[in-house]
C-alpha positions as CSV (number, residue, x, y, z in Angstrom):
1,X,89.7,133.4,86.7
2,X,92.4,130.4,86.4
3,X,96.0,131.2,85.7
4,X,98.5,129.0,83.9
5,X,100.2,128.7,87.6
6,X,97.1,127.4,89.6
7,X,96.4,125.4,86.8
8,X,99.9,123.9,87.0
9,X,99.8,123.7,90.5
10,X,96.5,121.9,90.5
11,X,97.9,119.4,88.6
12,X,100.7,119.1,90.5
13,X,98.3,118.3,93.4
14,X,96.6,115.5,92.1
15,X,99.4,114.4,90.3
16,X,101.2,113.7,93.6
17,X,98.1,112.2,95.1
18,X,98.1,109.6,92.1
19,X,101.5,108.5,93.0
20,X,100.5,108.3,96.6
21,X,97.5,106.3,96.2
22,X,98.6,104.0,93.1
23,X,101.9,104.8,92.7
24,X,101.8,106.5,89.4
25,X,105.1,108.1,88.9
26,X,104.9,109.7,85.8
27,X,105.8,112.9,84.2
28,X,102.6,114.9,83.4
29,X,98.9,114.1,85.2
30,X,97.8,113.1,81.5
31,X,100.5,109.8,81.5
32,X,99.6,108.9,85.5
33,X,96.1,108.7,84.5
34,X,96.9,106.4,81.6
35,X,98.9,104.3,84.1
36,X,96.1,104.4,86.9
37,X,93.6,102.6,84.3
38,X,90.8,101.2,85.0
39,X,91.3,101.5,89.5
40,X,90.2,105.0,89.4
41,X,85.9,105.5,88.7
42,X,84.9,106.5,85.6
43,X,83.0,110.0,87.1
44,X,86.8,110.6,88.9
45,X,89.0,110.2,85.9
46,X,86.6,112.2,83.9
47,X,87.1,115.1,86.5
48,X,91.1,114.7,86.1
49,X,91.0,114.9,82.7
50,X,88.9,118.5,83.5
51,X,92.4,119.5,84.7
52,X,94.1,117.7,81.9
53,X,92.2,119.5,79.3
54,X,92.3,122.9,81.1
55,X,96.2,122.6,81.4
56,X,96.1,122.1,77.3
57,X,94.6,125.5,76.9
58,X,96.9,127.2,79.4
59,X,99.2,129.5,78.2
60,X,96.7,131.2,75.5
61,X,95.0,134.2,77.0
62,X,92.3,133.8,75.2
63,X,92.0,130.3,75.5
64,X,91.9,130.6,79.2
65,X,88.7,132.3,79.2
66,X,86.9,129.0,78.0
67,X,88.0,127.6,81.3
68,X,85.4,127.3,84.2
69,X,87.9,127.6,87.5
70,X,85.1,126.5,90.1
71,X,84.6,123.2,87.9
72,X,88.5,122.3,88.2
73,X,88.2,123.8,91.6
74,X,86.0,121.2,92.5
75,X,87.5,118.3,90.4
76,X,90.4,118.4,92.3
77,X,89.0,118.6,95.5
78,X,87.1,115.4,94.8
79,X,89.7,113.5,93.2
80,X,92.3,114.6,95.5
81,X,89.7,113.7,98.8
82,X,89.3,110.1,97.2
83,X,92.8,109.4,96.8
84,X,93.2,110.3,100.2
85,X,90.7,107.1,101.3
86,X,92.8,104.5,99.0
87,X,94.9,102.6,101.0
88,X,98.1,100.7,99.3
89,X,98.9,98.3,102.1
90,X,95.0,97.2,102.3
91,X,95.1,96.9,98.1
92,X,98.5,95.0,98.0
93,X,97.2,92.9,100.8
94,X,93.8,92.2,99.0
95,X,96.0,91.3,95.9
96,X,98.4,88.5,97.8
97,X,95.1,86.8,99.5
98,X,93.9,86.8,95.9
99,X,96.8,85.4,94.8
100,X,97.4,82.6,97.4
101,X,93.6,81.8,96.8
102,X,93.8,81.4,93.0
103,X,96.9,79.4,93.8
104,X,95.1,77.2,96.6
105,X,92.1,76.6,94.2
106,X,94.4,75.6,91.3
107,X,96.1,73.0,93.2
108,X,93.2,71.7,94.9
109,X,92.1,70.8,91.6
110,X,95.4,69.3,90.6
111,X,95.2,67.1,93.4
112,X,91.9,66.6,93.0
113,X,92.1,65.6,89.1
114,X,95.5,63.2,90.2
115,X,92.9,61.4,92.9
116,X,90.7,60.7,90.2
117,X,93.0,59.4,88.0
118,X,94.3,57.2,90.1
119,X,91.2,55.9,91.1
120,X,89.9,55.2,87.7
121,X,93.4,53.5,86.9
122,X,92.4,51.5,90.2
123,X,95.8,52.3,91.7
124,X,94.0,54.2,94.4
């Protein structure tokens, strides 16, 4: 049977791998999930909130009977194992070559656009 505490220290534990994978400081799991969005799979955040949900009933005795431990047991294993694969340096990395692209593109067709012009004005 779950306890408040291994609850708590569940959360804790995923909480922490959040911040290390996304950087989601935050307070409570609930807000770092908020903040990781949409970079986290659906069937993943679904499984945190499991441990979100659970840590809302902790604290009522009765409450806590409700809670199925090798579910969250097995939630946080599998969130915590794929935050463990995400790599920040490769995503930060992946968004400046995004970036540089977008802004290579955009100025290709600058460029491309002032060509024209100044071939139709027949100043080219």
């Amino acid at each position: 049977m779950e306890t408040e505490a291994t609850i708590k220290e569940r959360s804790k534990r995923v909480k922490s791998a959040l911040d290390g994978a996304f950087g989601a400081r935050a307070k409570t799991l609930d807000k770092a999930l908020r903040k990781t969005g949409r970079r986290m799979p659906k069937r993943l955040h679904a499984q945190a909130r499991l441990i979100v949900d659970a840590q809302g009933l902790g604290g009522n005795p009765k409450l806590m009977r409700r809670i199925d431990g090798a579910a969250i047991a097995r939630a946080e294993e599998d969130v915590v194992n794929w935050l463990d694969t995400v790599d920040r340096a490769d995503r930060r990395r992946g968004f400046w070559i995004w970036a540089g692209s977008m802004v290579g593109f955009n100025l290709l067709i600058v460029v491309a656009g002032v060509v024209t012009w100044m071939w139709w004005t027949g100043q080219f």
